[in-house]
N, C-alpha and C positions, 0 to 999 in steps of 0.2 A: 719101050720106055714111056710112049706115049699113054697104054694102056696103065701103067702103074699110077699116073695124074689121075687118070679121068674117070676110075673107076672111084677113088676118092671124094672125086668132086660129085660128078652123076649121087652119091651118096649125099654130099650136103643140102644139092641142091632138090633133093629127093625129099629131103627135113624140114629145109626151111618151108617148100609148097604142104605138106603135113602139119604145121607150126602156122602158117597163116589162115586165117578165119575172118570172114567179112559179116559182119552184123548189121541187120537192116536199125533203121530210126526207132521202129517198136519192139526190139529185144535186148535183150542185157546178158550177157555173160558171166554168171557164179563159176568163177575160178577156183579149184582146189590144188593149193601146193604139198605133195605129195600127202595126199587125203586132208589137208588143213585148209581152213578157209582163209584165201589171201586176199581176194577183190571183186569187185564188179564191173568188169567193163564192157565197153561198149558206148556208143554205135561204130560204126567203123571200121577201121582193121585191126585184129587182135591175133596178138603173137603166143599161141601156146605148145609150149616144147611136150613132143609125144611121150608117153613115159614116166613122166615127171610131174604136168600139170594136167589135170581135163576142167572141162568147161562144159556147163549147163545153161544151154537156151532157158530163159523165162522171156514170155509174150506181154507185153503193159497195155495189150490193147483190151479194150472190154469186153469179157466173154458173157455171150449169152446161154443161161442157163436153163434147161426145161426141167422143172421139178415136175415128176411124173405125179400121178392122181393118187391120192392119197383117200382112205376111209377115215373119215371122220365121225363122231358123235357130237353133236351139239349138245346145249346146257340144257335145251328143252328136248331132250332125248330124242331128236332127229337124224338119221344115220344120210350121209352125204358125201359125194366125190368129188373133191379139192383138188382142180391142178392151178400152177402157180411159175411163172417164167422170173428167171434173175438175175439181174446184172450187177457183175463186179467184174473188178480188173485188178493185175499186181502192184501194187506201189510199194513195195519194199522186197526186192527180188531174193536178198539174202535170206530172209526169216521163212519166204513162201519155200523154200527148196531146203534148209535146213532144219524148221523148226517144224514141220511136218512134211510124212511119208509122200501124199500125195493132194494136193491142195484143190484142186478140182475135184478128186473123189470125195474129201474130209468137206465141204464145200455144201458138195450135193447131199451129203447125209446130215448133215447138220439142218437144211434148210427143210428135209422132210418133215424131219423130227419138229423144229419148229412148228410149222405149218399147223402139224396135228396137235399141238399143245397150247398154239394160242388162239385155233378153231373152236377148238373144244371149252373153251370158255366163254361162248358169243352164243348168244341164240340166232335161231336160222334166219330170223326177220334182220338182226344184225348182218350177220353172213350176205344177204341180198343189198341191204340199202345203205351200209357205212364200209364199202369197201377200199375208200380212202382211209381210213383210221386206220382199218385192220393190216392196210401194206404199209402204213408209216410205222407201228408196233411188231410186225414182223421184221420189219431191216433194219429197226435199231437193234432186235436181239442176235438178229445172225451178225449184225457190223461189229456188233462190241465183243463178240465173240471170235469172229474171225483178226480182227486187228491185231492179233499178239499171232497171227501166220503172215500178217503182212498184206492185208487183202484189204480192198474197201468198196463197199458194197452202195452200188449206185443206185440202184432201185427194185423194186419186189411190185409185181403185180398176182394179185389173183387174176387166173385165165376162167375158168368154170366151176361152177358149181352144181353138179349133176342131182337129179332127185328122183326117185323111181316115179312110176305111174301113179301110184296111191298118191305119193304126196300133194305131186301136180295136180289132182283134182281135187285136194283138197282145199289147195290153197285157191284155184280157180271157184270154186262155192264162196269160199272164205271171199275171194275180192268178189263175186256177186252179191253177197249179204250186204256187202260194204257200200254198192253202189246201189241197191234199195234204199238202204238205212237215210245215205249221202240224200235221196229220191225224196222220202219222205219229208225230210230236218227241208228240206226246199220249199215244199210246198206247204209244211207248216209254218214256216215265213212268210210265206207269199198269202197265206188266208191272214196271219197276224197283221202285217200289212196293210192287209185290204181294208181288215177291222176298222185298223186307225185310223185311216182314209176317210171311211164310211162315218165314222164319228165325231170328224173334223167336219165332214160335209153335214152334217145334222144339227152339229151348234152352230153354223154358220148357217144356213137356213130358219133356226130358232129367235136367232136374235134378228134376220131381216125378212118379215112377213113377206113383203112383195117377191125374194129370192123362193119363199116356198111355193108361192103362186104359179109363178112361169115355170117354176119345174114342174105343177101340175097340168098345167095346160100343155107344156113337152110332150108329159107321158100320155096325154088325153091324144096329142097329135100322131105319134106314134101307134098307136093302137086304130085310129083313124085311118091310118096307110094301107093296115091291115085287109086281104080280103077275108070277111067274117061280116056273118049275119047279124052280130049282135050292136044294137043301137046305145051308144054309151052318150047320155047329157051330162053335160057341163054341172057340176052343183060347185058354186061361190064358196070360199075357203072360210068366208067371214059368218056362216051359216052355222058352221060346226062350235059356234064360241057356244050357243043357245046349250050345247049337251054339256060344257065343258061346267065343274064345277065351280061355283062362287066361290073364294077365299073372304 
């Protein structure tokens, strides 16, 4: 008699442990009532009758993405290897598991494809030195794209950008030229400079005779320190008026 209870019951209580579901803080539960979409629940404990309803894990924490290397062509016809890390998470668990197959895979091909479509419009000096610009235009295309799967997409980094050997020494010459050129534009400042110095000092010795005096006698004393056989006299600055033309 007893067996005729309990084999009953061992069966209920066989359903209800098959029926209960504990879902952590960062997943939701896409519930289908006999293949129809009924709800989202979660976190917590969730009661799903076997047979009747299933339930699909979605994750809402932020996955990170490796978009593998990509060949690219730049605009100045430079062939390069693109890889590129990205982060998004689900924020709308229904549309991520209904409205596409598989949301991580559709995800990852979309953000290739990208990658090499808005590469390919930069030149490679771009590619090196505005790699802020070029991750802010890459996740607005994959964000507004993915938003009708339910996804939103936190950030796009480019990780590398490969170059074969030719290029690198090309571009190594290229930043040598640059750090001449940079060498030169310096020193022909620094003589222009000097120039005007030297000319400021000249009309300023013009208009005060006794200032050209003792500069001569400087350079008299200077050459004087020198050891050198040669006997340098003094000649008076007011001596040289005798050559200088009458007006």
């Amino acid at each position: 008699m007893m067996v005729a209870y309990l084999t009953p019951l061992l069966f209920l209580l066989g359903l209800i442990a098959m029926s209960v579901r504990v879902l952590p803080e960062y997943q939701r539960g896409v519930v289908f009532f006999l293949g129809r979409f009924q709800a989202v629940k979660g976190p917590g404990i969730v009661i799903v009758i076997p047979g009747v309803q299933q339930m699909v894990r979605v994750d809402l924490r932020i996955i990170t993405l490796d978009v593998p290397s990509q060949d690219v062509i730049s605009r100045d016809n430079v062939t390069v290897r693109v890889s590129a890390v990205l982060y998004f998470r689900v924020v709308d668990p229904q549309k991520a598991i209904i409205q596409v197959e598989d949301y991580y895979s559709a995800t990852s091909q979309f953000a290739q494809t990208t990658l090499r479509s808005v590469l390919g419009k930069h030149d490679l000096d771009e590619m090196l030195s505005e790699r802020d610009k070029l991750n802010a235009d890459i996740q607005e295309i994959i964000d507004a794209q993915t938003d009708s799967w339910g996804i939103k997409v936190q950030n796009v980094e480019i990780k590398h950008v490969d170059l074969n050997e030719s290029m690198v020494r090309a571009i190594a010459r290229q930043a040598e030229a640059e750090r001449e050129r940079r060498a030169k534009v310096i020193h022909a400042e620094g003589e222009q400079q000097a120039a005007e110095k030297l000319v400021e000092a000249a009309n300023i010795m013009a208009a005060s005779p006794g200032a050209l005096q003792l500069r001569y006698l400087q350079t008299m004393n200077d050459m004087s320190n020198k050891n050198a056989s040669t006997i340098v006299f003094p000649l008076p600055m007011d001596i040289m008026d005798v050559f200088r033309p009458k007006t």
